[in-house]
C-alpha positions in Angstrom: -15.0 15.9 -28.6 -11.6 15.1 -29.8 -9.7 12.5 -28.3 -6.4 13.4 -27.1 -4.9 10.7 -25.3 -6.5 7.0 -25.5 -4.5 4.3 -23.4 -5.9 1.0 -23.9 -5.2 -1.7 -21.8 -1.1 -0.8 -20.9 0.4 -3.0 -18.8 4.4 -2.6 -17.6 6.5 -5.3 -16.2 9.6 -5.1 -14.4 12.1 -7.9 -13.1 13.6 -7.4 -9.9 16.7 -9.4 -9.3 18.8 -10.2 -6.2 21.9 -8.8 -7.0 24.3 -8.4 -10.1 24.7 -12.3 -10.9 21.1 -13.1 -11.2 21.1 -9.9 -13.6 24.1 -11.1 -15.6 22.6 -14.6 -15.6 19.1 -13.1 -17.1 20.7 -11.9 -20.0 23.2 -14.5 -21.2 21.3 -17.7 -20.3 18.1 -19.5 -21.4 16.8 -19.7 -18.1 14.6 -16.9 -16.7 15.8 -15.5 -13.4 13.9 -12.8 -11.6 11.3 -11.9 -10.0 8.3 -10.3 -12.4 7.0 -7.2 -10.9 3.7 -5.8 -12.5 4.0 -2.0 -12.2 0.6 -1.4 -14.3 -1.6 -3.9 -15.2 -4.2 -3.1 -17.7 -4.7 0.3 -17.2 -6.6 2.5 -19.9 -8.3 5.8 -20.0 -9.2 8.4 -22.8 -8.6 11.8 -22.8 -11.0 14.7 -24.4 -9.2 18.0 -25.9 -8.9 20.0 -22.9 -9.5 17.4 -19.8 -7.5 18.5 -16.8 -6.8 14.6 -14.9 -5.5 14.1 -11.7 -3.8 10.9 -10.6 -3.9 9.5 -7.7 -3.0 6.8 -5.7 -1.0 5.8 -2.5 2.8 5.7 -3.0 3.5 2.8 -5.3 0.7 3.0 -7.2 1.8 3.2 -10.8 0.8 7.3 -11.4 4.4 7.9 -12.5 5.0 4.9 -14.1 1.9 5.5 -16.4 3.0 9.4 -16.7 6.1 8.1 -18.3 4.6 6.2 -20.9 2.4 8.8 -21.9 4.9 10.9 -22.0 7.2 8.9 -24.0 9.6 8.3 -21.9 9.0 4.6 -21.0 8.1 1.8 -23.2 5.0 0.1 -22.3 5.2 -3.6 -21.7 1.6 -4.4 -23.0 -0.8 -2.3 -24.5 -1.0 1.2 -26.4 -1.0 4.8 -26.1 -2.0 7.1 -28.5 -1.2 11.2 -28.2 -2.7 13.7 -30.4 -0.1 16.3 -30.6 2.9 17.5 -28.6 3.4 15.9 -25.0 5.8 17.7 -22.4 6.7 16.4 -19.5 7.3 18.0 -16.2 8.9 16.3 -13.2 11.7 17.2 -10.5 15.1 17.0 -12.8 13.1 15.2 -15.7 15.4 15.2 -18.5 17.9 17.6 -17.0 21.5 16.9 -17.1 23.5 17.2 -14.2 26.9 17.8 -15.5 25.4 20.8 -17.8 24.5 24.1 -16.6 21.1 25.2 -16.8 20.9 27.1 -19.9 22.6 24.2 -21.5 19.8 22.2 -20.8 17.5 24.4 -22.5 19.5 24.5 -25.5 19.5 20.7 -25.3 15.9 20.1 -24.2 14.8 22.2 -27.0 17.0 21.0 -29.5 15.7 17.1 -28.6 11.9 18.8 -28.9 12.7 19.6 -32.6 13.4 23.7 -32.5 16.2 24.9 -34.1 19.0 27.3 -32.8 17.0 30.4 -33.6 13.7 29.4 -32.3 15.8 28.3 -28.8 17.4 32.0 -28.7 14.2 33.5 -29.3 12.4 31.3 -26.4 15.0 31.4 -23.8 14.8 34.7 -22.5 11.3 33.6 -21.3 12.5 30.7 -19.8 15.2 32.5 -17.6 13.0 34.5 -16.2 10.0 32.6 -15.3 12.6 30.2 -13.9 13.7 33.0 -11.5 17.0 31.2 -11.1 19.2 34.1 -12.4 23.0 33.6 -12.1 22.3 30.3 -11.2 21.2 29.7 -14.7 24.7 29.5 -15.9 25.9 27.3 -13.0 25.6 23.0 -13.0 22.4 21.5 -12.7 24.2 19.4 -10.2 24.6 22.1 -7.3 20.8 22.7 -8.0 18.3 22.2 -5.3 15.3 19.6 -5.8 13.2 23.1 -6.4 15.7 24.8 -8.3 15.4 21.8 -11.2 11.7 21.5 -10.2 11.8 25.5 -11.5 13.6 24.9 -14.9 11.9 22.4 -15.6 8.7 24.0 -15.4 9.9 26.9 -17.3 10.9 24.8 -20.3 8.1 23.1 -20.2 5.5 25.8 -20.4 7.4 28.2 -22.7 7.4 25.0 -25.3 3.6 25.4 -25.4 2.8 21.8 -25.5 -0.6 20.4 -26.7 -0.5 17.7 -23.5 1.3 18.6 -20.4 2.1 16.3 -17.6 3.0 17.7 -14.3 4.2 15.4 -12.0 4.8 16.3 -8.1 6.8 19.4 -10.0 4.9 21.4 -7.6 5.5 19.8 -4.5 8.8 21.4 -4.0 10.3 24.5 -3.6 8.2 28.1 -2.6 4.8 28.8 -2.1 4.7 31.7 -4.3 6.3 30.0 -7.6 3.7 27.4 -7.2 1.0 29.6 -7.3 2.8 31.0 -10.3 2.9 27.9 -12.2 -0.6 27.3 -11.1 -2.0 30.4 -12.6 0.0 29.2 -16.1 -1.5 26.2 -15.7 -4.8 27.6 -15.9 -4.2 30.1 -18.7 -3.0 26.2 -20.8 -6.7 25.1 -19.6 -8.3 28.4 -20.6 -6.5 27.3 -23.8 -8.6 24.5 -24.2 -5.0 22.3 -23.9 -4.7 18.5 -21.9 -3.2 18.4 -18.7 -2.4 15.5 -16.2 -1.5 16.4 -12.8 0.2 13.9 -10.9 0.1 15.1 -6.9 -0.2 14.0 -3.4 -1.9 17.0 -2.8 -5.6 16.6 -2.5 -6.2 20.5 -2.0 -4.6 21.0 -5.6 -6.7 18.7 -7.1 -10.1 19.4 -6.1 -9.4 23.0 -7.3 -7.4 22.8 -10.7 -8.6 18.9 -12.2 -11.4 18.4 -13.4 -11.5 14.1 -13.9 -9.5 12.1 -11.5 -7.9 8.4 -12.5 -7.4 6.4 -9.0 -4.6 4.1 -9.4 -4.1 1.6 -6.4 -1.5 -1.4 -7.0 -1.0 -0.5 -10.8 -4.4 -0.8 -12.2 -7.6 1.8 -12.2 -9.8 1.7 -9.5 -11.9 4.5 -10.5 -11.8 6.8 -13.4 -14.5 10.1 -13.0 -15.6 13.5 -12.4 -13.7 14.7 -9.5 -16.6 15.1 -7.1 -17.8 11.3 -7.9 -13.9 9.8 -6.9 -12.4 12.1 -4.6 -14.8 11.4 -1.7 -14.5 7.9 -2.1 -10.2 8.1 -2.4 -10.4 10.4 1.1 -12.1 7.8 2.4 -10.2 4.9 1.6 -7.0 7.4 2.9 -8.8 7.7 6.2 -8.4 3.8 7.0 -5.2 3.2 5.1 -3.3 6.0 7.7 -5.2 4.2 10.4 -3.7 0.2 8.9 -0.7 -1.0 10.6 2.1 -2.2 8.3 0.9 -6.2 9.4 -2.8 -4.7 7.8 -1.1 -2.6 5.0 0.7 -5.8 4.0 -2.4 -8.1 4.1 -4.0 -5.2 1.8 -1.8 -5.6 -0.5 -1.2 -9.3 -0.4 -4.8 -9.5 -1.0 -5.1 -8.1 -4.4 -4.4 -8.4 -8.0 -2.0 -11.1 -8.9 -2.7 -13.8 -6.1 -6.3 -12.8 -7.4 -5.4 -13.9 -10.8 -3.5 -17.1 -10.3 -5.9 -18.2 -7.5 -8.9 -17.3 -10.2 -7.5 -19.0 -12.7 -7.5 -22.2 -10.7 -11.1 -22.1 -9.5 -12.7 -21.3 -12.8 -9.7 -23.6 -15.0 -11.4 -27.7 -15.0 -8.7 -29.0 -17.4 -5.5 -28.6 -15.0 -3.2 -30.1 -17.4 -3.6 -26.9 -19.8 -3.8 -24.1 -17.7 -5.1 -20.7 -18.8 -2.6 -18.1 -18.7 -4.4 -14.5 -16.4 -2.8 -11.6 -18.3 -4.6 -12.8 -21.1 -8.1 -14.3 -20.3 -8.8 -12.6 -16.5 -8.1 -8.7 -15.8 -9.3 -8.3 -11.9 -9.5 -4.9 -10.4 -10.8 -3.5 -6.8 -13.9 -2.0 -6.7 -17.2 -0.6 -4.0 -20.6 -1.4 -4.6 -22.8 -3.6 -2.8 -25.1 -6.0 -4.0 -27.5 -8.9 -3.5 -28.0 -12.3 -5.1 -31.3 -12.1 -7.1 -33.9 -15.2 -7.0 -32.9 -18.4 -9.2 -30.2 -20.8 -9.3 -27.2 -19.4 -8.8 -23.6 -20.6 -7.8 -20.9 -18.7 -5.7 -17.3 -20.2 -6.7 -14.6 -20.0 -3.6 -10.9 -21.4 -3.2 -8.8 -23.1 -1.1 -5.0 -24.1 -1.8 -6.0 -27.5 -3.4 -9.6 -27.8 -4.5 -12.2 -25.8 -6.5 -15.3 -24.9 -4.3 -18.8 -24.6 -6.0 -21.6 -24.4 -3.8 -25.7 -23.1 -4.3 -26.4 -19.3 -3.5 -29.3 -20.3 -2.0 -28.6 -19.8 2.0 -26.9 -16.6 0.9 -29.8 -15.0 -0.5 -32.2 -12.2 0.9 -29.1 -10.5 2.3 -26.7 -7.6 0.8 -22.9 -8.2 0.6 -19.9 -5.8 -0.6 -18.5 -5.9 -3.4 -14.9 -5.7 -3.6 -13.5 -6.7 -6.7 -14.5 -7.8 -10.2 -13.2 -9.9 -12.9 -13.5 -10.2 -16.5 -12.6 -13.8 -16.9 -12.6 -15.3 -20.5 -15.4 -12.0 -21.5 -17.6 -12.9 -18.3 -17.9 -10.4 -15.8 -18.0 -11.6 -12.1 -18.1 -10.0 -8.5 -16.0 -11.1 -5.5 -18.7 -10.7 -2.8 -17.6 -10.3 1.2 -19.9 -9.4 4.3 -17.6 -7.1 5.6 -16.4 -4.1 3.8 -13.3 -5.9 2.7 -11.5 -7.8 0.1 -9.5 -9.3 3.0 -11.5 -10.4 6.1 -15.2 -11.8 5.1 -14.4 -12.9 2.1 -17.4 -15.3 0.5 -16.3 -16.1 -2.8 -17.1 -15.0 -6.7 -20.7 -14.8 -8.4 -21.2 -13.9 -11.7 -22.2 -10.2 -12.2 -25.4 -11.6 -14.0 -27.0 -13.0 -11.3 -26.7 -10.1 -9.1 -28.0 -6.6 -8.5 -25.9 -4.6 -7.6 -25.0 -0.3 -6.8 -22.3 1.4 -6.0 -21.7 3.1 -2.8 -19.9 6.3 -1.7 -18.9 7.1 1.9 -20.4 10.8 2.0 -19.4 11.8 5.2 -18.7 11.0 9.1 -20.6 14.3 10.4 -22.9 14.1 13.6 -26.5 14.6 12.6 -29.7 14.2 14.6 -33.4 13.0 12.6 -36.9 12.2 13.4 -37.8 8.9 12.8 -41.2 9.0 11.2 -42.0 5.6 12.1 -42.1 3.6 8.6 -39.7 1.5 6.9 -36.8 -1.0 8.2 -33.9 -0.8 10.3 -30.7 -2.7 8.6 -27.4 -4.3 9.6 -25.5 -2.8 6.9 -27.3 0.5 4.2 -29.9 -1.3 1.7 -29.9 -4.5 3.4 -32.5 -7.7 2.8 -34.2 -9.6 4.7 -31.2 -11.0 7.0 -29.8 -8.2 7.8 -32.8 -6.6 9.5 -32.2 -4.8 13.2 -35.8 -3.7 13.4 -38.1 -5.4 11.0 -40.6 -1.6 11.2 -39.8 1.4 12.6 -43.4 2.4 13.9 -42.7 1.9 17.7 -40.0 4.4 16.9 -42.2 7.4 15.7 -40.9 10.7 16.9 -38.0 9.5 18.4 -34.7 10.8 18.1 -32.1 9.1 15.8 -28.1 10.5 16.3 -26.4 10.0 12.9 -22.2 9.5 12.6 -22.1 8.1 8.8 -24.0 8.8 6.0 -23.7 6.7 2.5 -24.9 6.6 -0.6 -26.0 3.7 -2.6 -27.0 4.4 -5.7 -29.2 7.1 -6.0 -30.3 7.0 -2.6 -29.1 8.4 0.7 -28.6 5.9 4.1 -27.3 7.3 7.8 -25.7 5.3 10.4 -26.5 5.3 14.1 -27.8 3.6 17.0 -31.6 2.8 17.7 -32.1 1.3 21.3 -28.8 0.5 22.0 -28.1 -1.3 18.4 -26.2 -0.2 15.2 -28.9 0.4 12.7 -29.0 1.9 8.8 -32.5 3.7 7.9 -33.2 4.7 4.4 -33.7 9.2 4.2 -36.9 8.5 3.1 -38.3 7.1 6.6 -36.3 10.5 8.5 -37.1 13.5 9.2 -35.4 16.5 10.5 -35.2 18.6 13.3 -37.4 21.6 13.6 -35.1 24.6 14.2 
């Protein structure tokens, strides 16, 4: 297939200054003043002809940042984006000028997309109306509701017929039925074979017009797939964000990415006096599998403020741990392994991804289920657990009985459910259920 967006590696940095004189001071002396702020950090993703791609991601993200670069709009820090043909972008007031009525700003949209004064006359009669704005057209963008510019917006977007279009929230404002409208255009573009991103907070939208989602969560990709692979696992993690208070939220956050790399840095770095600079040798991003240490000598590298902490694998083994994050430090791929499923509370410390195997894992449901035990196989601590984390070392006193199920995951290929056996929390692997004669 053609490619017709390839991002590789784009990062974008801000500086956020307290007040004016820290600004002014920025540009006209040596000294740096500022506070970096890292709205993307190596994020890339490819594109086929005809891909539709949601993006998603809490608020704060990066999903507009990055729509804006691949639109053109914004100047990547780091990095590279590459478009095969004509990229429109789509976004409440995007490129509209206030002080301008509205056909105004199709003439000067159009003229900044390279058609001439002919071609504009011949295209804006389509415009109008699928705007619907009527005499409103020839009124100020200013007096314009957020849906009103949402509307023309969309309508010079679309007319344009652009080989990449990139709606972002344009949709979440304004009426139900022009919506539906611009969703049904949508579809006739992806009929057409044509690349869309759809930036939204609306889950419902994507699971029926995109076909790959890119989950961004503090600027960088957390998963990149087919739509029924990522969604379940971005519901998911929304379930227990909306349930974090701000003190958890904040702890989250604190938790990731650029302490990560500094603190990384330090741990793996022996010669202090030349220290190895992150954004180039150590790219860290969240992730969910779960994984155990496999037999042979094997370290697990930790941190505290001061010191570098190196210690044998060995009392660690014959156990399963989450995996929350990984790092490609200096072209070596390593795991940050917790016993809880958190990157926060738990924490153990990093391995190296070659001395562990390892699976990801996908919350599949929370749905009440009752099974059969058939009476072979182990009962777990936590799904596709060792040794230490058996509950019930066989399930043959068990046979026949009746197992309640309120969480089912899947590791790997293979399906786990969640319940209690004789009072205590146990995992058992499908293969040792049964269901319930009906």
């Amino acid at each position: 297939m053609e490619k017709s967006i390839i991002a590789s590696n784009i990062t974008k940095k801000y500086k956020l200054f307290n007040g004016t004189k820290e600004r002014l001071f920025d540009l006209i002396t040596p000294k740096s003043y500022g506070k970096d702020f890292f709205a993307l950090t190596n994020v890339s993703f490819e594109a086929e002809k005809g891909d539709v791609i949601g993006f998603i991601g809490i608020n704060g993200s990066g999903k507009s940042t990055l729509s804006n670069i691949v639109a053109g709009i914004v100047p990547e820090t780091n990095g590279s984006v590459e478009t095969n043909g004509q990229v429109s972008l789509i976004a409440v007031a995007s490129g509209l000028k206030g002080e301008l009525t509205g056909r105004d700003n199709i003439e000067l949209k159009c003229l900044m997309l390279g058609f001439n004064k002919s071609e504009i006359q011949e295209l804006e009669p389509a415009i109008i109306e699928f705007s619907e704005l009527g005499d409103f057209i020839d009124q100020p963008v200013k007096s314009y509701s957020s849906g009103m510019k949402s509307r023309l917006g969309f309508a010079i977007s679309v007319n344009i017929n652009p080989d990449i279009l990139i709606i972002d929230e344009a949709l979440s404002v304004g009426d139900k039925a022009f919506a539906e409208k611009s969703l049904n255009k949508m579809n006739e573009f992806k009929q057409q074979g044509k690349t869309m991103i759809f930036v939204s907070h609306s889950i419902g939208q994507m699971k029926k017009f995109c076909e790959k989602i890119l989950w961004l969560e503090f600027g960088m990709v957390k998963e990149y797939g087919a739509v029924d692979e990522v969604m379940p696992k971005y519901e998911a993690f929304l379930q227990r964000w909306q349930k974090m208070s701000k003190k958890e939220r904040d702890a989250y956050r604190k938790s990731s990415l650029e302490n990560d790399k500094e603190a990384l840095n330090k741990l793996m770095n022996d010669d202090n006096d030349k220290p190895i600079e992150a954004s180039e040798n150590c790219v860290i991003q969240p992730i969910s599998r779960i994984g155990h240490i496999k037999g042979g000598q094997s370290f697990i590298y930790s941190y505290g403020e001061d010191k570098l902490e190196k210690e044998s694998s060995e009392d660690y083994k014959d156990s399963v741990y989450y995996i929350k994050k990984e790092a490609i430090y200096n072209g070596e791929l390593f795991y940050l392994i917790s016993n809880r499923p958190s990157a926060i509370h738990g924490v153990i410390g990093w391995m190296k991804a070659s001395e562990m195997s390892s699976h990801p894992y996908v919350e599949i449901d929370s749905d009440t289920k009752t099974f059969y035990i058939k009476g072979s196989g182990t009962g777990f601590s936590r799904a596709w657990g060792g040794k230490k984390n058996h509950v019930f070392t066989e399930l043959e006193s068990f046979e026949n009985s009746e197992f309640e199920v309120n969480k089912t995951q899947m590791i790997g290929k293979n399906l786990w459910y969640y319940g209690k056996l004789d009072g205590k929390k146990t995992w058992i692997h499908d293969s040792d259920l049964k269901e319930l004669e009906r």
